[in-house]
Every structure is written in structure tokens, then in C-alpha cells.
N, CA, C and O atoms as CSV, one atom per row, in Angstrom:
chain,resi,resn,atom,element,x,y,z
A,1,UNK,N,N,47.102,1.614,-14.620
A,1,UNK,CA,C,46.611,0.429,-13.934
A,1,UNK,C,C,45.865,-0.455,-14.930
A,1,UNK,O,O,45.157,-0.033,-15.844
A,2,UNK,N,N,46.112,-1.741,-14.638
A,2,UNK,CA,C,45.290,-2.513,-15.828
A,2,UNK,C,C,43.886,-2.983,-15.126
A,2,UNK,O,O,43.392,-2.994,-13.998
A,3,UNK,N,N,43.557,-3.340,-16.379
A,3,UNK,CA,C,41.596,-3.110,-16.271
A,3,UNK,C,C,41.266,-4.533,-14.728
A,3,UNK,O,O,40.538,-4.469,-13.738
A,4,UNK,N,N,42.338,-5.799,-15.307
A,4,UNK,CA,C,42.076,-6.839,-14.557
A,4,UNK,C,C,42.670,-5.940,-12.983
A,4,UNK,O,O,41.686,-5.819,-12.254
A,5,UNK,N,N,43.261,-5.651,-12.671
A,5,UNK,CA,C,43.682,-4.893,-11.531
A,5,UNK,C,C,42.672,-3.962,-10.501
A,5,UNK,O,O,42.660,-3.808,-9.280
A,6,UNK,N,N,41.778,-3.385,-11.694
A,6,UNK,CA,C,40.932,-2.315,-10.905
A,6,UNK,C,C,39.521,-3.093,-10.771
A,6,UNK,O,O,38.599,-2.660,-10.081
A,7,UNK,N,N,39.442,-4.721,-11.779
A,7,UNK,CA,C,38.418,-5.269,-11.304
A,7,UNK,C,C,38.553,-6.240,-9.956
A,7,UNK,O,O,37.638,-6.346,-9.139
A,8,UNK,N,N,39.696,-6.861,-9.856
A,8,UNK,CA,C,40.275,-6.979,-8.338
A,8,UNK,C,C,39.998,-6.379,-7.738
A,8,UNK,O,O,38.917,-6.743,-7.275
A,9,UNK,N,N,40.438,-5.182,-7.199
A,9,UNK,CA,C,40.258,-3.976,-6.449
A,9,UNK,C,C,38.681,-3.972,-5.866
A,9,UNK,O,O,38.132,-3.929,-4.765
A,10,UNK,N,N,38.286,-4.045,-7.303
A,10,UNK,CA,C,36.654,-3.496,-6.874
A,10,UNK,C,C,35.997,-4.603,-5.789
A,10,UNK,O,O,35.318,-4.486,-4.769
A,11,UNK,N,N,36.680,-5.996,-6.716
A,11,UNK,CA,C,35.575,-7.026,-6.279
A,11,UNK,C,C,36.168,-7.257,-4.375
A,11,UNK,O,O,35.523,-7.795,-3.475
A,12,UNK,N,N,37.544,-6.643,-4.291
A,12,UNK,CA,C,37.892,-6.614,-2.879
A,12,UNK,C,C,36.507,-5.463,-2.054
A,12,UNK,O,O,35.747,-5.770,-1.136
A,13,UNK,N,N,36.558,-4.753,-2.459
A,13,UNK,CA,C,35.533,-3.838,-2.195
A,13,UNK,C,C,34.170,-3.933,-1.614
A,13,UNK,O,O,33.444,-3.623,-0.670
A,14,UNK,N,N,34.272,-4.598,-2.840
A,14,UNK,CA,C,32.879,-5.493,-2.549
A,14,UNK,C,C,32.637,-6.116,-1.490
A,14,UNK,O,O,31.876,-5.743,-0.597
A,15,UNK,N,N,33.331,-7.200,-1.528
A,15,UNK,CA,C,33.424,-8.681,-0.294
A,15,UNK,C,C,33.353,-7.946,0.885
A,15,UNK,O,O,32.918,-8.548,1.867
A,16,UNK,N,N,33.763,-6.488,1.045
A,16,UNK,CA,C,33.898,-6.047,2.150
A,16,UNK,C,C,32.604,-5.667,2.809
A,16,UNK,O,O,32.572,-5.142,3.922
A,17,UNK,N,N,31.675,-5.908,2.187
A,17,UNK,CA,C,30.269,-5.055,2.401
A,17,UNK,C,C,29.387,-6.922,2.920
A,17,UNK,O,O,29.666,-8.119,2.867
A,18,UNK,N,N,28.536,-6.236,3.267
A,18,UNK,CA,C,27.564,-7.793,4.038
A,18,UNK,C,C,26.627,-7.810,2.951
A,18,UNK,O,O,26.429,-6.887,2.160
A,19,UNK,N,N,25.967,-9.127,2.977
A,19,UNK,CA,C,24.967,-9.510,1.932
A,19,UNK,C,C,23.936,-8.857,2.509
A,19,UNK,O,O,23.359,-8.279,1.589
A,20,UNK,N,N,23.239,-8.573,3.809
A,20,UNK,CA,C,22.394,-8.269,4.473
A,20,UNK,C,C,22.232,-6.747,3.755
A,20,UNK,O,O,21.246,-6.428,3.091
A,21,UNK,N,N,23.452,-5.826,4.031
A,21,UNK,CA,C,22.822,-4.463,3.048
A,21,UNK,C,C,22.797,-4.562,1.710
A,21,UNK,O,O,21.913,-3.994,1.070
A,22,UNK,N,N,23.579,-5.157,1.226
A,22,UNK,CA,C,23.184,-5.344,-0.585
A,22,UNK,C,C,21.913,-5.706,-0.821
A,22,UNK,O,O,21.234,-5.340,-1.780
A,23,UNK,N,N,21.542,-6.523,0.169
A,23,UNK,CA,C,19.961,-7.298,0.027
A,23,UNK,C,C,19.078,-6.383,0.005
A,23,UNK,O,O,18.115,-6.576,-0.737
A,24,UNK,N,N,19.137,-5.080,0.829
A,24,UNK,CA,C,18.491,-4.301,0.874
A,24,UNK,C,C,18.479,-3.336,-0.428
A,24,UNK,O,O,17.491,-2.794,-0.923
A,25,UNK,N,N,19.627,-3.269,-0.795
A,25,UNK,CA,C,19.179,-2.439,-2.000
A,25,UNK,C,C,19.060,-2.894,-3.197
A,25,UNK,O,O,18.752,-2.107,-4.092
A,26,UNK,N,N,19.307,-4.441,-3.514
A,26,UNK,CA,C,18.618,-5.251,-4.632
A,26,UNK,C,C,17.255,-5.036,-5.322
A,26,UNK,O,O,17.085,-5.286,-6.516
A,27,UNK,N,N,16.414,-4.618,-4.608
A,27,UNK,CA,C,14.896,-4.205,-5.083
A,27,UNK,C,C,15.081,-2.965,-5.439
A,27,UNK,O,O,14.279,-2.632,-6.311
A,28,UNK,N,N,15.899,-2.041,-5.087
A,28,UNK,CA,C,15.805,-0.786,-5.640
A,28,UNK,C,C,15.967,-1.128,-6.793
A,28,UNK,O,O,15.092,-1.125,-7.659
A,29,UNK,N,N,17.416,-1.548,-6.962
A,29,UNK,CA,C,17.895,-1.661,-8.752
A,29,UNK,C,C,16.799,-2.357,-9.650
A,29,UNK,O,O,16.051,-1.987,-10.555
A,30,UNK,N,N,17.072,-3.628,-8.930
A,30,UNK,CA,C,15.758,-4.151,-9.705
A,30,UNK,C,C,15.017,-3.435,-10.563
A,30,UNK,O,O,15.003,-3.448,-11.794
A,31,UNK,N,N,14.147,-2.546,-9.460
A,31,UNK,CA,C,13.465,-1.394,-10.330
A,31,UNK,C,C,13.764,-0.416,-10.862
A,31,UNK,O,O,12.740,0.149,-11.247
A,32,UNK,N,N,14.846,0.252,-11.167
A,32,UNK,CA,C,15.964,0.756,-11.929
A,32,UNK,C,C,15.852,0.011,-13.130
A,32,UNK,O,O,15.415,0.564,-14.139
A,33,UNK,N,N,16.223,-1.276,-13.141
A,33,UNK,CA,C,16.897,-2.225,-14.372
A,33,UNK,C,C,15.667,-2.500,-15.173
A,33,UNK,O,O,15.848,-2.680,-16.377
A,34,UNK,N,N,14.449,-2.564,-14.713
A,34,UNK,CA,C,13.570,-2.897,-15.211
A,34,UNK,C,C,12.238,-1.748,-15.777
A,34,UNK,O,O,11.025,-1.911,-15.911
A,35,UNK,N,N,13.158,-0.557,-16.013
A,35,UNK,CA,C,12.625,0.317,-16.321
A,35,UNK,C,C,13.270,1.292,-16.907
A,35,UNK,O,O,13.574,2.413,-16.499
A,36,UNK,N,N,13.497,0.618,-18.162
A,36,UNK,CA,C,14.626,0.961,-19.403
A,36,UNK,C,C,14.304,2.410,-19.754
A,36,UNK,O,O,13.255,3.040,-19.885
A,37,UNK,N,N,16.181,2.830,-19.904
A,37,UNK,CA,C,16.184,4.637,-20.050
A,37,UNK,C,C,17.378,3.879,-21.278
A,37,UNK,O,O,17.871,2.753,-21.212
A,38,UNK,N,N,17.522,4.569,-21.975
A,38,UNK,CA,C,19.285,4.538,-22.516
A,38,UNK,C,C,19.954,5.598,-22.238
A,38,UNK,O,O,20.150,6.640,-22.863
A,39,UNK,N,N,20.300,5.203,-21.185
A,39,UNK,CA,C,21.521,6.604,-20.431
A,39,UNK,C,C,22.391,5.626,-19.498
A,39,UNK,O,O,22.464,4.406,-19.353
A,40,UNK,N,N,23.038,6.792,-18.915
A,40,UNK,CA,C,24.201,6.106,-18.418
A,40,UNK,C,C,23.960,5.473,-16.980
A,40,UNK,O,O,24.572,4.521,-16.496
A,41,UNK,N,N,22.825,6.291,-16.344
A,41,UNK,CA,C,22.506,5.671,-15.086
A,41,UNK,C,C,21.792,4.492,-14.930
A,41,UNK,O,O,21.553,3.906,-13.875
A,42,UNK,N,N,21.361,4.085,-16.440
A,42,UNK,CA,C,20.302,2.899,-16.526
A,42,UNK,C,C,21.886,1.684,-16.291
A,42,UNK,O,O,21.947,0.836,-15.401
A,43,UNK,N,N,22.662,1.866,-17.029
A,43,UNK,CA,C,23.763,1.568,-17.029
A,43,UNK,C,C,24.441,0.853,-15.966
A,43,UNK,O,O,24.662,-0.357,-15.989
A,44,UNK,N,N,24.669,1.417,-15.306
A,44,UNK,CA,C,25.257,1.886,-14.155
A,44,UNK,C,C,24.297,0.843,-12.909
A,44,UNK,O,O,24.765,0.234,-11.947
A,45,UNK,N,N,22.891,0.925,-13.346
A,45,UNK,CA,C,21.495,0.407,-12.409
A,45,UNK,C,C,21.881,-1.281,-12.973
A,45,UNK,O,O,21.856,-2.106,-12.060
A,46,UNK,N,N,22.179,-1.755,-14.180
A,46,UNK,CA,C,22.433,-2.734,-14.440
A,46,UNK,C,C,23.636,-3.618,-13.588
A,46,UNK,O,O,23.394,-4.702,-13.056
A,47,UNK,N,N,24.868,-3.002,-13.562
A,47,UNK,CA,C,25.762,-3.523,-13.107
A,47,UNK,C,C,26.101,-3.475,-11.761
A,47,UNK,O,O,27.069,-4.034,-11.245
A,48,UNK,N,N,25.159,-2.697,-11.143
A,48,UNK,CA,C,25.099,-2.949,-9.540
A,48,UNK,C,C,24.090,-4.114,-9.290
A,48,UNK,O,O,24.307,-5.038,-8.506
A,49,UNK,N,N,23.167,-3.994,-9.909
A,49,UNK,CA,C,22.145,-5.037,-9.318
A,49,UNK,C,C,23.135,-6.568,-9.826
A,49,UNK,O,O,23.389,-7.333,-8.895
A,50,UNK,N,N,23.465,-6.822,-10.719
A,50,UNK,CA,C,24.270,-7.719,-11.121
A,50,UNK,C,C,25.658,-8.228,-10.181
A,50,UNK,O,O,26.081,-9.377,-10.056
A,51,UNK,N,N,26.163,-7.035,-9.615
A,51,UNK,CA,C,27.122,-6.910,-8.281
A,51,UNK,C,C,26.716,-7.305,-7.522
A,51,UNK,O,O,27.429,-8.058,-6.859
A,52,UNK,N,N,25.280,-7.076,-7.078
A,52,UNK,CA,C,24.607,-7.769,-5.954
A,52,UNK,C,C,24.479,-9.221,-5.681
A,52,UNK,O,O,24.954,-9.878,-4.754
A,53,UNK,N,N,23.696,-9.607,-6.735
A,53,UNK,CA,C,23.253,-10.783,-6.865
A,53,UNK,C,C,24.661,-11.829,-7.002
A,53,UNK,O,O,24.849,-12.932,-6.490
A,54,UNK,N,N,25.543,-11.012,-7.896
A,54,UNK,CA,C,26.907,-12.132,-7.725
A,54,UNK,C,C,27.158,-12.325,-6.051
A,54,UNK,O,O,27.348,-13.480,-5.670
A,55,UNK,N,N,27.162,-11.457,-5.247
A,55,UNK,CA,C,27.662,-11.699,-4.042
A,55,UNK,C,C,26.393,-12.753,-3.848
A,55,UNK,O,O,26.815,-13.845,-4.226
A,56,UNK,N,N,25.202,-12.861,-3.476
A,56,UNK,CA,C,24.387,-13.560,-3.266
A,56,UNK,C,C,24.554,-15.133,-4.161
A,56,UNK,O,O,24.271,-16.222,-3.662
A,57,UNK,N,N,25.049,-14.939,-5.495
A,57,UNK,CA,C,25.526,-16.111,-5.309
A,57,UNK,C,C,26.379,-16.893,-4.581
A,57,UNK,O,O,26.167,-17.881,-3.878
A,58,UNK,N,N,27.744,-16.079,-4.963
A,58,UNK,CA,C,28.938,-16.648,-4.405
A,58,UNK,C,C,28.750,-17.144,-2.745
A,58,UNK,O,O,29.341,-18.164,-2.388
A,59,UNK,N,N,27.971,-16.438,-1.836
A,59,UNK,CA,C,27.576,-16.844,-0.918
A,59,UNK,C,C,26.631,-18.163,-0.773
A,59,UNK,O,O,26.640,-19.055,0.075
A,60,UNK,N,N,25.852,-17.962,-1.861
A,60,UNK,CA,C,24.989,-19.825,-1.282
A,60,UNK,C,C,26.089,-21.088,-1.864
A,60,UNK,O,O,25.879,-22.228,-1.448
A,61,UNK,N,N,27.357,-20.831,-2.914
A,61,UNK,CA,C,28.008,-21.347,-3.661
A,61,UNK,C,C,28.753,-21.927,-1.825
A,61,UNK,O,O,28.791,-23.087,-1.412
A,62,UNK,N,N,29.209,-20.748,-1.138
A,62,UNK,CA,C,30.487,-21.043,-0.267
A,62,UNK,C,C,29.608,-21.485,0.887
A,62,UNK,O,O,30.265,-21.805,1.877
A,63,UNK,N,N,28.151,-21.598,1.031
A,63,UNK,CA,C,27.594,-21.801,2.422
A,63,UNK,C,C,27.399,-23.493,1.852
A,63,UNK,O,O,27.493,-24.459,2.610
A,64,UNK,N,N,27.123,-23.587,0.410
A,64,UNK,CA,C,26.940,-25.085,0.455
A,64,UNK,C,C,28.200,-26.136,0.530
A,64,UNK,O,O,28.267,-26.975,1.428
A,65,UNK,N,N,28.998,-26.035,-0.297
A,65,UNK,CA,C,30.595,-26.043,-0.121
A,65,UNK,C,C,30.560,-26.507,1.369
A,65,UNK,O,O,30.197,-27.644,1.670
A,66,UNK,N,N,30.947,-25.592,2.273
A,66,UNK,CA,C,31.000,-25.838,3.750
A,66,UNK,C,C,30.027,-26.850,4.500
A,66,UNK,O,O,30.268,-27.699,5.358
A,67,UNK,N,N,28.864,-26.473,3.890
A,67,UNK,CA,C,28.002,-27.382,4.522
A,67,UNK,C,C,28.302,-29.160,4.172
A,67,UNK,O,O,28.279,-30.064,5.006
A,68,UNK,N,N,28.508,-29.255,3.056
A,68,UNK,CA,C,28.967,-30.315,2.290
A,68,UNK,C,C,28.178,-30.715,1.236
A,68,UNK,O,O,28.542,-31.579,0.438
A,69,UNK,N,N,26.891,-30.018,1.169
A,69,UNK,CA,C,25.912,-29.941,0.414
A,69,UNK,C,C,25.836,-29.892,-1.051
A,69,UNK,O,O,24.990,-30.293,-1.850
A,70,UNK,N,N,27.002,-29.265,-1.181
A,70,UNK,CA,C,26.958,-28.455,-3.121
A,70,UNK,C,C,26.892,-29.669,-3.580
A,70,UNK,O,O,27.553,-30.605,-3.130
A,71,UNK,N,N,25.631,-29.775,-5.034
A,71,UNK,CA,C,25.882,-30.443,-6.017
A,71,UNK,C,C,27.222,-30.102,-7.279
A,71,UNK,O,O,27.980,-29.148,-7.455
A,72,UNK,N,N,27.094,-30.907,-7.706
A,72,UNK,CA,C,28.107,-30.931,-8.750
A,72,UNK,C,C,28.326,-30.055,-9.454
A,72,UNK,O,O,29.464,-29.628,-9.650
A,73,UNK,N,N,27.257,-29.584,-10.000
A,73,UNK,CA,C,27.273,-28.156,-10.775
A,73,UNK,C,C,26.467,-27.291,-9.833
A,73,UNK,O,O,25.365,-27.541,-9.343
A,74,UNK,N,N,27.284,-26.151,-9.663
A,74,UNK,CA,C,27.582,-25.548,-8.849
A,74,UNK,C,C,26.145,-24.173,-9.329
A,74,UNK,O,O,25.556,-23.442,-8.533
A,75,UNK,N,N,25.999,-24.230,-10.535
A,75,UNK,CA,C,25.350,-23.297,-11.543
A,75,UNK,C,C,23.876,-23.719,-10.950
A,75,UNK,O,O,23.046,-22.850,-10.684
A,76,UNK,N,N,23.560,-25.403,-10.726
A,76,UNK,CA,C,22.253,-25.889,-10.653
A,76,UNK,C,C,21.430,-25.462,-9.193
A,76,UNK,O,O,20.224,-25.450,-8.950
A,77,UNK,N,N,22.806,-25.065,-8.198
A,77,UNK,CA,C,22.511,-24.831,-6.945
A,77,UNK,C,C,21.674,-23.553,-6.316
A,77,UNK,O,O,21.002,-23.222,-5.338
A,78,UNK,N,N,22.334,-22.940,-7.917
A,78,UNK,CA,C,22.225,-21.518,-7.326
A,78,UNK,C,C,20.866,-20.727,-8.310
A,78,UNK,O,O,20.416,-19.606,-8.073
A,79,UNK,N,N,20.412,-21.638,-9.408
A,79,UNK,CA,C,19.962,-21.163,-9.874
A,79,UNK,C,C,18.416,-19.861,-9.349
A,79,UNK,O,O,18.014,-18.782,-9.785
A,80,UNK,N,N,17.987,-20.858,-8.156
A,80,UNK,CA,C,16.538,-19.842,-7.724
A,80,UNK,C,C,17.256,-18.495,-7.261
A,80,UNK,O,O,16.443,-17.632,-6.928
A,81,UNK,N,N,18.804,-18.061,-7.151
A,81,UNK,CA,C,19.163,-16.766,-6.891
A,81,UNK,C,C,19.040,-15.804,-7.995
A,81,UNK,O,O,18.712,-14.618,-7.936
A,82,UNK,N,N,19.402,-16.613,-9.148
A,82,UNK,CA,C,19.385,-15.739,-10.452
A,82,UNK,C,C,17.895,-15.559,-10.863
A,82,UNK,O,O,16.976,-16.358,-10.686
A,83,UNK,N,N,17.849,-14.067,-11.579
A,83,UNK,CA,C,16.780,-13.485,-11.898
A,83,UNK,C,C,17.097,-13.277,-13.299
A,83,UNK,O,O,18.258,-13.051,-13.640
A,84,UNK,N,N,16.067,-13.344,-14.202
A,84,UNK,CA,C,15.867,-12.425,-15.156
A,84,UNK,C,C,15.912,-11.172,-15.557
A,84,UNK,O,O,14.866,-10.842,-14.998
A,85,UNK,N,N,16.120,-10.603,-15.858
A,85,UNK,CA,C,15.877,-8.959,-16.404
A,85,UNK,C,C,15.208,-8.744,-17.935
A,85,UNK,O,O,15.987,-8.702,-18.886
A,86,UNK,N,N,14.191,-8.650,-18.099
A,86,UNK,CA,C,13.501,-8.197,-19.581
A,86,UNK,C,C,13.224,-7.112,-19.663
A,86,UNK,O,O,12.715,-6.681,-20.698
């Protein structure tokens, strides 16, 4: 199976789940991500919380869209969703 294939897959996966429980476990990772190990689960804590928050974008991206709202750059809209990680 190719790599673009099983990231399809996943991101179908994904979409399938509500923002409402991801929301809920966003603060876990959070604190996961922000409390650096070098192992594989730190890893792992990275790219879920990152999974999350993409859905949380893509959602204010498609609620403004609809609404008729979206500015132009689409990046500027969404920015108070994106977080930092240090």
C-alpha cells in the first residue's frame, strides 16, 4: 500500500470522529507534547495533538466558507486555533 493511500485512509478515519471528543482530549496531549521524553510515545503525543487541532482547523476553515465569512487567507482566519509547542 502506498504511504499517500494509508494517509487517506487515516485522514477518512479521522473525519469520522466529532470535534467535540477530540476537544476533549486536546489538553491531554498538550500535556504530553509539552513535556519532552525522546521516545516513541512523546512521538506519537506530537502527532495526535497535531491531528486534533488540524480537524479544529479545517472545521472553522468550512464553518466560515459556509457562513460566507472566510477572509482571503484562509491561514489568517484560523490563526487563534493554532498553538505553539516549545
Amino acid at each position: 500500500m502506498k504511504i499517500e493511500e494509508v494517509l487517506l485512509q487515516l485522514a477518512d478515519r479521522i473525519l469520522d470522529f466529532d470535534e467535540a471528543s477530540l476537544a476533549q482530549l486536546q489538553e491531554k496531549y498538550l500535556n504530553k507534547v509539552s513535556d519532552f521524553a525522546p521516545n516513541r510515545d512523546w512521538e506519537r503525543s506530537i502527532i495526535v495533538y497535531f491531528l486534533i487541532n488540524s480537524v479544529r482547523v479545517k472545521n472553522k476553515i468550512f464553518n466560515d466558507r459556509i457562513k460566507g465569512t472566510q477572509s482571503v487567507d484562509p491561514i489568517k482566519s484560523t490563526k487563534n486555533l493554532l498553538k505553539i509547542v516549545k
